[in-house]
MARPA-192122 format. One record per residue (C-alpha): residue in one letter; x negated, y, z negated. Coordinates in steps of 0.25 Angstrom, whole numbers, plus 2048, in hexadecimal, padded with zeros to 3 digits. Each point is the difference from the previous one (the first is absolute). Layout:
% MARPA-192122
+---+-----+-----+-----+
| r |   X |   Y |   Z |
+---+-----+-----+-----+
| a |   X |   Y |   Z |
...
+---+-----+-----+-----+
***
This chain:
% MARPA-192122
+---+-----+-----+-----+
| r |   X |   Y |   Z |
+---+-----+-----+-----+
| x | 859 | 7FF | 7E0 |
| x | 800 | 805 | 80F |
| x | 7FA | 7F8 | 80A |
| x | 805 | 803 | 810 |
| x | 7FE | 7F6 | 807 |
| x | 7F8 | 800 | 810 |
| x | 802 | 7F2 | 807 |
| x | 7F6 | 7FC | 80A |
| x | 80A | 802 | 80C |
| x | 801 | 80D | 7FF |
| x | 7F2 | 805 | 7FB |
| x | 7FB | 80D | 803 |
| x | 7F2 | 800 | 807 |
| x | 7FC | 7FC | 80E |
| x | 7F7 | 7F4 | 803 |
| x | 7F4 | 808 | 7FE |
| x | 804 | 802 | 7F2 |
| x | 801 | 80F | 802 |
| x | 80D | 808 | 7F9 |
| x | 80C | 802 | 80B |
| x | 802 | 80F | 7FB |
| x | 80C | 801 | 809 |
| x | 807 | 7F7 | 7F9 |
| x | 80C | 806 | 7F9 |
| x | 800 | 7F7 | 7F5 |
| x | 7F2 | 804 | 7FC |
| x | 802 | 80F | 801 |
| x | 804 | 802 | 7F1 |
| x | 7F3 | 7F7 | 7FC |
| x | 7F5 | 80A | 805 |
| x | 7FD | 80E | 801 |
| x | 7F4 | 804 | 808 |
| x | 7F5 | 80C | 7FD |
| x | 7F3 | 802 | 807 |
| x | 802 | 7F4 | 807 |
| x | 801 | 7F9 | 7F7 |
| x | 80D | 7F7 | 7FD |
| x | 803 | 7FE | 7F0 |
| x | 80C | 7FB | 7F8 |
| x | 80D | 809 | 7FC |
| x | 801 | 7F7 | 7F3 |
| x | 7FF | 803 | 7F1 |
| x | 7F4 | 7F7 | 800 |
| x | 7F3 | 809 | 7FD |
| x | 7F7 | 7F8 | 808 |
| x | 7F8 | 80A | 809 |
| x | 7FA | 7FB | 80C |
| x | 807 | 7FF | 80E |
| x | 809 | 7F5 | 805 |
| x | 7FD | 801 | 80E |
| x | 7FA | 7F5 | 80A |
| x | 7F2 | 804 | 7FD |
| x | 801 | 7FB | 7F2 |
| x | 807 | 7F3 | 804 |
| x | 7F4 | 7FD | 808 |
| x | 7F8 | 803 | 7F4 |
| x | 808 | 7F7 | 7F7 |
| x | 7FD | 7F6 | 80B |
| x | 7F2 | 803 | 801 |
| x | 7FF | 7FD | 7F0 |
| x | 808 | 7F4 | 800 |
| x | 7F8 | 7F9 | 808 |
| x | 7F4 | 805 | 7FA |
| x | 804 | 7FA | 7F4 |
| x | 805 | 7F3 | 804 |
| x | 7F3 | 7FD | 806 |
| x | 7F7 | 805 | 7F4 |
| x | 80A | 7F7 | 7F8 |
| x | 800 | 7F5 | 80A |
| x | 810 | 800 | 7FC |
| x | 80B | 809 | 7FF |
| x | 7FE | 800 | 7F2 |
| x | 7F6 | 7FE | 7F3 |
| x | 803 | 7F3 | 7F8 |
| x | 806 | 7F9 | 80B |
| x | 801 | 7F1 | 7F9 |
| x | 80A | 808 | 7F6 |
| x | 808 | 807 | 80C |
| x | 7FF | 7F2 | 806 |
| x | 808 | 7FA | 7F4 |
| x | 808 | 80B | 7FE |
| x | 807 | 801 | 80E |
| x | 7FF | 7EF | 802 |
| x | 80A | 7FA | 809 |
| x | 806 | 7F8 | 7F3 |
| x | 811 | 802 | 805 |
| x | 801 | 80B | 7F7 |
| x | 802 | 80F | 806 |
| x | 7F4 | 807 | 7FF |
| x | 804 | 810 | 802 |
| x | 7F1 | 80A | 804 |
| x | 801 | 810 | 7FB |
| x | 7F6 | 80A | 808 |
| x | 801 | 80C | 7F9 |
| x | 7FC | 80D | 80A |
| x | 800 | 7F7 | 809 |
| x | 7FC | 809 | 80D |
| x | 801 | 7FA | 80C |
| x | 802 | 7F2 | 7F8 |
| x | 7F4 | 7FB | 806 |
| x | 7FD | 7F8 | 7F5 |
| x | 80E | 7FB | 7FF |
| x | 800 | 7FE | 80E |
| x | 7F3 | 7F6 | 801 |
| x | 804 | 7F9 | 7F3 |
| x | 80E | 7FC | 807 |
| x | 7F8 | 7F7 | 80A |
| x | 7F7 | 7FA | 7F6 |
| x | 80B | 7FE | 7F5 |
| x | 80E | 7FD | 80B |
| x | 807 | 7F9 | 7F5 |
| x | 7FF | 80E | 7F6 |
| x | 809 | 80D | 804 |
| x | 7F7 | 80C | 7FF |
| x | 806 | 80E | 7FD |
| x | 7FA | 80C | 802 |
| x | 803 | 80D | 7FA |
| x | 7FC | 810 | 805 |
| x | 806 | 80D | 800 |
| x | 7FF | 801 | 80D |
| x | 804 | 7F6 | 80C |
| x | 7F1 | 7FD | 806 |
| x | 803 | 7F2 | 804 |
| x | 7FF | 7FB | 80D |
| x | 80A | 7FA | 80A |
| x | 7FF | 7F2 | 7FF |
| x | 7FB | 7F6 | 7F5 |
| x | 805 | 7F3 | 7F9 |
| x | 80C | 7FD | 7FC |
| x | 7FA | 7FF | 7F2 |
| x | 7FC | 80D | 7FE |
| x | 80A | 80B | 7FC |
| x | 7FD | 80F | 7FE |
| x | 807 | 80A | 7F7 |
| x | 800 | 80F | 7FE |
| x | 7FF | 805 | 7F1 |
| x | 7F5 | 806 | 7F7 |
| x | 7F8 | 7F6 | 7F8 |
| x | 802 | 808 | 7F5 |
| x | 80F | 7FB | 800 |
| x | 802 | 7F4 | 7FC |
| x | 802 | 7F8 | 80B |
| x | 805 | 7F3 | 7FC |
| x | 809 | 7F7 | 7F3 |
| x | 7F5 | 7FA | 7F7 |
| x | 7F8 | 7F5 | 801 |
| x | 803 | 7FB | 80F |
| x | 7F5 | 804 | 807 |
| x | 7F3 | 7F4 | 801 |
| x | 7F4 | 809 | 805 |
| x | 800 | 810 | 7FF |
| x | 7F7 | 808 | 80A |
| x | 7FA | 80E | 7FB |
| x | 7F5 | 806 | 80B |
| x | 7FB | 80E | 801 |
| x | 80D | 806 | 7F8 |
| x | 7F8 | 809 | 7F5 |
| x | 806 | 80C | 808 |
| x | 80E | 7FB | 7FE |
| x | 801 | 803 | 7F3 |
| x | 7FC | 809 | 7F5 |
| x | 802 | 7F2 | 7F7 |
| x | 7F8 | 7F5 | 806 |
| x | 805 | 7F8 | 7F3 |
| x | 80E | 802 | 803 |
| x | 7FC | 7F8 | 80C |
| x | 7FC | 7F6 | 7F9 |
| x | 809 | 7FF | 7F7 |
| x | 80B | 7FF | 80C |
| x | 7F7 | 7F6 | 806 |
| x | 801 | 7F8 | 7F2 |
| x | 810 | 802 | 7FE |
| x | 802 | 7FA | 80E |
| x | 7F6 | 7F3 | 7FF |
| x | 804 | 7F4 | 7FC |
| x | 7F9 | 7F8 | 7F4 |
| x | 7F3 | 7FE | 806 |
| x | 801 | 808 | 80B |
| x | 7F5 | 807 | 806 |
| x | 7FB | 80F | 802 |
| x | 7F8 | 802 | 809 |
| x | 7FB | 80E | 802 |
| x | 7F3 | 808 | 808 |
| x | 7FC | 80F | 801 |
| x | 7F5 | 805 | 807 |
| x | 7F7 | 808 | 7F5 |
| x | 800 | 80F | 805 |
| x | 7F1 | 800 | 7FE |
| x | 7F1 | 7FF | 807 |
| x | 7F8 | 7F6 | 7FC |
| x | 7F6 | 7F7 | 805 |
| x | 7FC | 7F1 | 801 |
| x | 7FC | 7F9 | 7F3 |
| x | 7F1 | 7FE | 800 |
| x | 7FF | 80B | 80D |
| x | 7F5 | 80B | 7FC |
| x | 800 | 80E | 801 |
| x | 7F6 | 805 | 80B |
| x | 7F2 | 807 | 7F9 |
| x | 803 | 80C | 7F8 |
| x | 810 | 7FE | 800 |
| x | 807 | 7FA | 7F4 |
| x | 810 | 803 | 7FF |
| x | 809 | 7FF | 80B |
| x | 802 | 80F | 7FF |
| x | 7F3 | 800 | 806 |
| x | 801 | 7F6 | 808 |
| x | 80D | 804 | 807 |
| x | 805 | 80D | 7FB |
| x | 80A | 804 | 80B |
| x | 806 | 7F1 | 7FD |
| x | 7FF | 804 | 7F0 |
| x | 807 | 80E | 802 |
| x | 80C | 7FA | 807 |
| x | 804 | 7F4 | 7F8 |
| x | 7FF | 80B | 7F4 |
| x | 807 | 80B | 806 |
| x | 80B | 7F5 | 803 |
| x | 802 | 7FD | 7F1 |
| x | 801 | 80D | 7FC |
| x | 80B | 802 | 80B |
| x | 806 | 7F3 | 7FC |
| x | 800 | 805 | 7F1 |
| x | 806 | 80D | 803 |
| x | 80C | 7F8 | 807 |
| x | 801 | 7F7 | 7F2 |
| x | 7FA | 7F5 | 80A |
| x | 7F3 | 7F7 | 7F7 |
| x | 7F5 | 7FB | 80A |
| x | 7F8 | 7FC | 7F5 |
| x | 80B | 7F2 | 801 |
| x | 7FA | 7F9 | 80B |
| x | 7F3 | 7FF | 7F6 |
| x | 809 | 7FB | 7F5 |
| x | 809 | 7F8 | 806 |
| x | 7FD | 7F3 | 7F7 |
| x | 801 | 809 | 7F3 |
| x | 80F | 805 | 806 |
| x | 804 | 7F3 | 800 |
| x | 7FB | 7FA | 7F3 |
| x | 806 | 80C | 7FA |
| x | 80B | 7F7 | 800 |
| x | 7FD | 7F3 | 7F8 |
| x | 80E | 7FE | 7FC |
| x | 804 | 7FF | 810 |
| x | 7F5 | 7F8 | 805 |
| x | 7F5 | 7F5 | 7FB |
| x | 7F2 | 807 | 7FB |
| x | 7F6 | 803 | 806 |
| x | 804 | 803 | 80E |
| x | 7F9 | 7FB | 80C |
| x | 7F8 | 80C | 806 |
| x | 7F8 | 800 | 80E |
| x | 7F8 | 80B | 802 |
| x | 7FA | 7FD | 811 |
| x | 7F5 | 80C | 805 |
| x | 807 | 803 | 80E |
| x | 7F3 | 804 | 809 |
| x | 801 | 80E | 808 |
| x | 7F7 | 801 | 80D |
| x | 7FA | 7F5 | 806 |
| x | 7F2 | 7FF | 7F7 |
| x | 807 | 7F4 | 7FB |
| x | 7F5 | 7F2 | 802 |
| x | 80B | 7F8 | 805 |
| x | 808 | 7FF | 80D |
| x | 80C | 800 | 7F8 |
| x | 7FC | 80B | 7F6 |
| x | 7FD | 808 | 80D |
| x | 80F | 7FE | 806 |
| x | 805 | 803 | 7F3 |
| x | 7F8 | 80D | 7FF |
| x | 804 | 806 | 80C |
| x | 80E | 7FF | 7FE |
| x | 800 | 806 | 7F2 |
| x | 7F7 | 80C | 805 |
| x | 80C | 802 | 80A |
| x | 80B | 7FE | 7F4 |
| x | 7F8 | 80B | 7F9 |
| x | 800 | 809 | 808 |
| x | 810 | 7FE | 803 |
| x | 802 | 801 | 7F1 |
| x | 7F7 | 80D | 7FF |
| x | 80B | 807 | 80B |
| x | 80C | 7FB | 7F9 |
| x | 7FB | 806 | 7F3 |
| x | 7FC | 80F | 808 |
| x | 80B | 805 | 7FB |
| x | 7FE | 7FD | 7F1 |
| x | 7F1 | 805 | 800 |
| x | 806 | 80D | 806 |
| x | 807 | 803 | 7F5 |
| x | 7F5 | 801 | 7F7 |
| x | 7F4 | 803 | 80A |
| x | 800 | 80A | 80D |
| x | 803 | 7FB | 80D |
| x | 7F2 | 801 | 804 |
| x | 7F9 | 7FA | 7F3 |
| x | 80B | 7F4 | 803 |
| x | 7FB | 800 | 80D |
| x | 7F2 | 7FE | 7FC |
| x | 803 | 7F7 | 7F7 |
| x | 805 | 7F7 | 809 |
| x | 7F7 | 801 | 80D |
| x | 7F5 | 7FE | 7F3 |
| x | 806 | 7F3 | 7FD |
| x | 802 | 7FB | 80D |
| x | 7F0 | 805 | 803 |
| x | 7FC | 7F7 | 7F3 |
| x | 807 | 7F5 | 804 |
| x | 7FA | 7FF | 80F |
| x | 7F1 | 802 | 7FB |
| x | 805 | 7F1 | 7FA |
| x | 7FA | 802 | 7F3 |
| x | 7FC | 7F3 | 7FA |
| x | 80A | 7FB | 7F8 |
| x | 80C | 809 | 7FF |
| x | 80C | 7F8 | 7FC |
| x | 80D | 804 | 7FC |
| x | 807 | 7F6 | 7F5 |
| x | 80F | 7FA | 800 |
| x | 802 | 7FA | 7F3 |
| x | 80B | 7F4 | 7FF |
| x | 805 | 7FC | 7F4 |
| x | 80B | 7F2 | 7FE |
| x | 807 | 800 | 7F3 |
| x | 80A | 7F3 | 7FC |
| x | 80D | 806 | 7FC |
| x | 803 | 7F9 | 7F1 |
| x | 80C | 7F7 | 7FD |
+---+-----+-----+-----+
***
């Protein structure tokens, strides 16, 4: 167990949440190539660590709280769990980013502490006293057994070769009855129950085949670094792999996120536009993977291609997180 602790005093970003590189307490954290800023760790998560992605870990948050409506599925559970009833009540946020969960779970829930845990110290300056963040890999375990209420899992497939493990930690930690909550983003096209193909098209690889080409190219590199993107899709089954830890079934969520603005709502629509705009982000944080099995200028292709399909706002196109609350058992 190795946690290193980072207090809000002495945080390590500037107000507009981007990384002070100057910093000599950060230097040993990050290594930068092509521009790109990435961590030194062990950890065998892939994609940069720089302030463009912080602004896309924002970007999803928010995207997910307001098709959630909260800042979490099941909330008369989470409700319960974390209730103000005099007794201590202890949040984990594994690969916690820029702990923007954390962060606005601390103003709704000030009687709970929230600790958030990275390999990387991408926390802003200031936040609630409630709210601690710590470096370590969450494939450590990062904390004595059963003292934690509610555990936090989002977007951490890449973490870890052994999703399982970090379930597994996740159950170790909880208390009895303590809640895992956990969301990935599938690593897939799809398009919006109900929505119909235009004449003379009927699979997505028709439909969007830059979109198509990317998303499996990116498993393949993935698979290549002992990374499974197929996780996201089979998040619930992960965790009822576990009977013995928590109660079965789980509760799974799976929410159609809409790209492009064809959405019938004005809602949908604001949605939309921003997760066209996280897309494209992602699709330059993963270049460097696609280049590894593609040329630079098929990876260039591919990813004009995808942004091209994604501004002729094709009816429909969605990406999917899936969220999945399992009860830790007693």
């Amino acid at each position: 167990m190795s946690t290193n602790g980072v207090n809000g005093s002495n945080g390590h970003h500037d107000e507009d949440g981007e990384v002070d590189v100057d910093d000599p307490e950060l230097q040993s954290y990050f290594t930068e190539r092509n521009g790109r800023r990435y961590h030194t760790g062990t950890s065998p998560y892939p994609l940069p660590l720089d302030n463009l992605e912080v602004q896309r870990f924002v970007t999803e948050h928010n995207i997910i709280r307001d098709v959630l409506g909260h800042l979490y599925i099941t909330p008369d559970n989470v409700r319960q769990v974390l209730s103000d009833n005099g007794v201590a009540k202890n949040v984990v946020d594994l690969a916690t980013g820029n702990g923007k969960w954390i962060r606005d779970m601390a103003a709704e829930f000030p009687h709970v502490d929230f600790h958030g845990v990275d390999i990387v110290p991408l926390a802003p300056r200031n936040y609630l006293e409630n709210v601690y963040f710590e470096l370590d890999d969450i494939r450590n375990q990062t904390r004595e057994p059963t003292t934690v209420d509610v555990v936090h899992i989002r977007s951490a497939f890449m973490a870890t070769s052994e999703y399982g493990r970090i379930v597994q930690e996740a159950a170790r930690i909880l208390k009895p009855e303590g809640l895992l909550l956990a969301t990935e983003w599938q690593q897939s096209i799809s398009i919006q129950p109900g929505a119909p193909f235009p004449p003379g098209i009927s699979t997505m690889v028709e439909y969007v085949p830059n979109l198509c080409r990317f998303y499996s190219t990116l498993h393949t590199a993935l698979r290549n670094r002992n990374l499974n993107a197929d996780v996201p899709a089979h998040l619930s089954d992960v965790v009822n792999a576990f009977p013995q830890l928590f109660h079965a079934p789980v509760h799974a969520e799976g929410h159609f996120v809409p790209i492009g603005t064809w959405s019938g709502t004005e809602q949908g629509r604001h949605i939309g536009n921003r997760m066209r705009a996280v897309v494209r982000r992602y699709m330059d944080s993963c270049r460097h993977l696609l280049a590894g099995e593609l040329s630079e200028d098929a990876v260039d292709g591919v990813i004009a291609g995808s942004q091209a399909e994604m501004d002729m706002e094709r009816s429909g196109l969605c990406l999917v997180f899936q969220a999945v609350a399992a009860v830790r058992r007693s």
